[in-house]
Structures are given as C-alpha cells and as structure tokens.
N, C-alpha and C positions, 0 to 999 in steps of 0.2 A: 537254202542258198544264200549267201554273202557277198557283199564288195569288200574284197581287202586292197588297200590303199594303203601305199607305200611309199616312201623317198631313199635313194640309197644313202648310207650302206642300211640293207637289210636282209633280214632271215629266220625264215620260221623253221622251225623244226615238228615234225608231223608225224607221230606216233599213236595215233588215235586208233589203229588195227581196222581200219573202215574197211567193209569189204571192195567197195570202188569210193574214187573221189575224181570228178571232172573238174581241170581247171579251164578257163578260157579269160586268156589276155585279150582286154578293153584297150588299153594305150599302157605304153612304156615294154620294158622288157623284162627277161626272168632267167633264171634257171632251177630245174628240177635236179636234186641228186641224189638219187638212190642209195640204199648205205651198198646193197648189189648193184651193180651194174654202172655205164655211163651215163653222165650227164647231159641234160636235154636241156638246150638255149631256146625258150619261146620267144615271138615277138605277133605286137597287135595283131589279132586274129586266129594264131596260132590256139590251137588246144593237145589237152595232156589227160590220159586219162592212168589212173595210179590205181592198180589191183593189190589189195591188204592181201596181206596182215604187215607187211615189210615197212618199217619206218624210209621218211624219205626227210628234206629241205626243200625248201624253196628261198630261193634269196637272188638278190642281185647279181651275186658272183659268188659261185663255188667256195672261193678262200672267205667270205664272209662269214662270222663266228653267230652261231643261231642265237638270239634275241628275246625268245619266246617259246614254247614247247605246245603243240596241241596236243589232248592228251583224251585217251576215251570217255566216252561221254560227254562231249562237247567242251571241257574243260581246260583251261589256259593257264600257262604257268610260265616263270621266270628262268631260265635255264638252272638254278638253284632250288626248284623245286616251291617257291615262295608262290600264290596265286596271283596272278595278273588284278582279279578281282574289280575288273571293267573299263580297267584305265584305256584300253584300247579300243572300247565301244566310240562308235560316233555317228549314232544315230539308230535307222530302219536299217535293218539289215548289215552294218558297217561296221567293218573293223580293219586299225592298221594305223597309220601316222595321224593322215589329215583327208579329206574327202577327196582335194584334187588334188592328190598326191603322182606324182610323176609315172608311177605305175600304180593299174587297177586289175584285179585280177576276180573273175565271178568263178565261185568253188560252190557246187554243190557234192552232199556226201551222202551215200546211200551207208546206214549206218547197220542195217539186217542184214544178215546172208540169208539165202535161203533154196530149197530144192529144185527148184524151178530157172531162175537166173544161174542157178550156180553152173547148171551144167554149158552155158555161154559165154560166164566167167571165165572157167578154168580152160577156156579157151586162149585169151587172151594171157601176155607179157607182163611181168608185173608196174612195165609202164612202157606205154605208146603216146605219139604224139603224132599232130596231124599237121604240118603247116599252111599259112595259109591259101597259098598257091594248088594245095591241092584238095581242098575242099572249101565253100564258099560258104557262110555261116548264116541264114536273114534274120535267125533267134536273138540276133546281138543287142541288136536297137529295143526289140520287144523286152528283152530279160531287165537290159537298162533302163527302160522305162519301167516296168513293172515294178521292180525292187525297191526304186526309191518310194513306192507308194506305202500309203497305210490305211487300206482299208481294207471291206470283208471280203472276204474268200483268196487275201493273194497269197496265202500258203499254197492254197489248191490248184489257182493257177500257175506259181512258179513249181510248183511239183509237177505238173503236166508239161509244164515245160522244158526242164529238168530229163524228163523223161524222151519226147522230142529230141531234145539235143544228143543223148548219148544215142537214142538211135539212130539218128544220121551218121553220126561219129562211125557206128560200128558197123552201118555198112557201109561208108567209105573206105573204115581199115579193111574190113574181111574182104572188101575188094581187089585189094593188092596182093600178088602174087606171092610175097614173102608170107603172108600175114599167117597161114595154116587155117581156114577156117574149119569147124568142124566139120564132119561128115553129113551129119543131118540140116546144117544148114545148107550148103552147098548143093545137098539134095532138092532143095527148096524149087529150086530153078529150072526140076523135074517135071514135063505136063505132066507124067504118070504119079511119080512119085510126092513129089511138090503140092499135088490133089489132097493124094491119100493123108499126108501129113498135117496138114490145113483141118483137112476132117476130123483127126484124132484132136487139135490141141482147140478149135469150135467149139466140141462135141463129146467130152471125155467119157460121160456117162451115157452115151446112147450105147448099144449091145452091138458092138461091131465084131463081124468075123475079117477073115481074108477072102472069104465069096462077096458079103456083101463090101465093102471097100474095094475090091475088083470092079465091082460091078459100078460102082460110082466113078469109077477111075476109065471105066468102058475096056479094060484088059481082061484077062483069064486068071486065074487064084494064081496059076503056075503062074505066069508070065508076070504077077505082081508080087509074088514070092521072091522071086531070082531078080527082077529089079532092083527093088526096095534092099534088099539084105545086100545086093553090088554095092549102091548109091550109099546106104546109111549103117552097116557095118554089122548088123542087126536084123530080125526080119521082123514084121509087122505086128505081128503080137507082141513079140518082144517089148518093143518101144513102144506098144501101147501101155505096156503094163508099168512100164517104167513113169511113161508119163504121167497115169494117173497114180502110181505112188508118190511121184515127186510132188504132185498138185495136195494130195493127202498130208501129207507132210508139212508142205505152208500152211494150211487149212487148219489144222490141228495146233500150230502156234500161233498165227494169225487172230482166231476167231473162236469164239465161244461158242461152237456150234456142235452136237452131240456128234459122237462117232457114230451112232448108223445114220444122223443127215447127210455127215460128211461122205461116209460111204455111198448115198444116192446121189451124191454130185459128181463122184469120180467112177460111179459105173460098177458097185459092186452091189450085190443086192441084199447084202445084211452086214451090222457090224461085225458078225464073227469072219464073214468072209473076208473084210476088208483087214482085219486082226494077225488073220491066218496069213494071208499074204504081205503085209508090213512088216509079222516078227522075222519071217523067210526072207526080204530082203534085204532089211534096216539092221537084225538084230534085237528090235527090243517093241514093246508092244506099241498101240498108236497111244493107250495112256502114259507108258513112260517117256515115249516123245515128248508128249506133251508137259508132264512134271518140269522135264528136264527143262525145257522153253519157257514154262513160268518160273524158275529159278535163274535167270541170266535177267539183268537191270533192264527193262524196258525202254527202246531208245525209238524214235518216229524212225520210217521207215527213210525220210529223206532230214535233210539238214540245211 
C-alpha cells in the first residue's frame, strides 16, 4: 500500500493488469476513467475499487493528458515509455508531487489472482465506487498513521489492513440492491444454508456428506438438498468439491507443499485422488498447475 500525493493538473495512467486495486481518497479530489465504461469523481472519503485486467486513469480531470504510466510489476514510466527511475518516490511508502500535496490518495493492489478470491471477483464491475455518505471508513486515520511508519512488521500489518478495508468495502457494495451479489454469498444469510457453507470453507478436509451437514445444520439430507441447490445454484457436494479444488489450486502455486499434503488439507485421501479429480475439472494435472505458476514473474500477493 502507497500514499500518492498530488497537485493538479495530474494523471496517472494504470496498466499494471492487477487483478483488484483499492483506491481510497485522504483529502482533495479525483477521478477514475476507465478506457470501458464512465467516469467516477471521488472525493475525501470516497473509495473506488478497479477489477483488472482493464487499464484505467486516474487524474484530477478526465481532459488531463496521463503523466506517468503504472505498469506490471510495480513498474513506472514516462508516458514515452522512458522509466520514472524514482523521481517520484518521496519517502515510506510515497509517491506523486510532494507529501502535502492537495490530493492524497492510499492505493493498495492485490497483484495475484487466484481460485479462491476469483470466484468473488468475477462478481464484481470492473469498477465500483463507494461514497462517503454511504459507508463510514474508521481504517482511515489507522492506515494514515501506519504508512508513514518504518518499522518491523508494517508490511503485515498494512496487508491485514488492506484486507479489513476491502472487506467492508464489499459488504457494503453487495449490500445494494443493484450490486448482483453472487448466489453463494447471499446464501450466507441462510440459518440452514449459511451453516452448512461456514462448515465446508472451516473445514475443507474433514469427510463431510449431505447426512452429516444436515445433521449439523439440524435439517433432513432432503430438505438440505432442495435448499442449498434453491439458495446456491449448486447442491452441496457440488460446491464442496469446487471448493476444495479451488483451495488446491492456490495451495499448489502458493506453497511448496507436496501434492498428497495438499490433498489432506483439502479432504482427499491420496494424491492420485486429488490428481484424478483436478485433471476432470481444470484440465490439466495439479503438477502442470503448478509448472504453469512457477513460470509467471513472482509478484507479493499485496502492494
């Protein structure tokens, strides 16, 4: 996470393919422009969350000519392709004019996609925005203080923090009636079903059927059968299995951990079982997953 500091006239141009990037305006104003869709005027308070791969701007005013280019992998450049090469650093965490620049804006970027989020992602607009009137931020003052510090562990905590913010963010959007939330979240809010769901993503690798998960749920297999598959689109095996291949899937690029570990953490009881079922749903085995994940530039999960 960053402070960018700015005075107008300014404009970044933002092509980094990040799979999300949170912006949230500290003081002054903004706007976000999509190369699809309309433009989104922030002001203090306001936040803006931008789902990649779509390049966007950000600048004082729309007619503003971009200034600077973000580019993958954290990379900055001259709209001529020439590197910035730091001139815009200014300090801990700082980038943009000058510190007390008339507008300040805190951008963190989740820079991994991955199985698990994705399916929450592709939920979402390729940009929303929240203003401040309708949701109240207390992470403000916290982030602000944090950032400017330098010392140990505040990657960890502004990454925890980071994560705080977009989940408030997203359940005040999925709150809105426009918003489409998915099925399974919405489900959430199910005693029945809401239980059952809880349980599988707790719990990946315990050996659950639809009697036992009934049973915990205090229903009948039938009557958790015809719920769950109403409420979540799916019936309960189903999305279990889904789950724990999506959990498989980060696991397997995430971490250095053999595939029959990984298979006893997501509830299969041997690598071939877990194999057998990845190539049937992915396409291709849990090792060429993985190949595939160690040939893409390793980027920290946040920024």
């Amino acid at each position: 996470m960053i402070r960018a500091c700015f005075d107008p006239p300014w404009a970044v141009r933002v092509q980094d393919r990040a799979p999300l990037t949170v912006m949230l305006v500290v003081r002054g104003d903004g706007w976000v422009v999509p190369d699809d869709g309309e433009p989104v005027r922030l002001t203090a308070g306001d936040l803006a969350i931008a789902r990649g791969p779509g390049a966007y701007t950000c600048a004082d005013d729309p007619a503003t000519a971009p200034q600077a280019l973000v580019l993958p992998g954290g990379e900055c450049a001259f709209p001529d392709g020439r590197s910035l090469n730091g001139s815009m650093d200014l300090g801990i965490r700082a980038w943009g004019d000058r510190l007390d620049g008339s507008t300040v804006v805190l951008i963190g970027t989740y820079t991994m996609d991955g199985e698990i989020n994705g399916r929450l992602l592709s939920a979402l607009p390729p940009l929303l925005s929240l203003t401040d009137d309708e949701w109240r931020c207390p992470l403000t003052p916290l982030l602000m203080e944090e950032i400017a510090r330098d010392e140990p562990g505040q990657e960890v905590v502004l990454d925890r923090m980071l994560d705080l913010l977009v989940i408030a963010a997203l359940r005040a959007w999925f709150s809105r009636p426009e918003a489409a939330a998915p099925a399974w979240y919405r489900a959430q809010a199910d005693p029945v079903v809401g239980r059952v769901l809880r349980l599988v993503q707790d719990d990946p690798a315990h050996p659950w059927t639809v009697a036992s998960l009934a049973a915990k749920a205090g229903v009948s297999r039938a009557a958790l059968a015809r719920r769950f598959t109403e409420l979540v689109g799916e019936p309960p095996m189903t999305h279990l299995t889904g789950h724990r291949l999506a959990l498989a899937a980060d696991l397997l690029r995430d971490t250095d951990d053999t595939i029959a570990a990984i298979a006893r953490q997501v509830g299969y009881g041997s690598a071939f079982a877990l194999s057998s079922a990845f190539k049937r749903v992915h396409g291709r085995s849990p090792h060429e997953h993985r190949t595939r994940a160690d040939r893409e530039v390793p980027h920290p999960s946040r920024a």
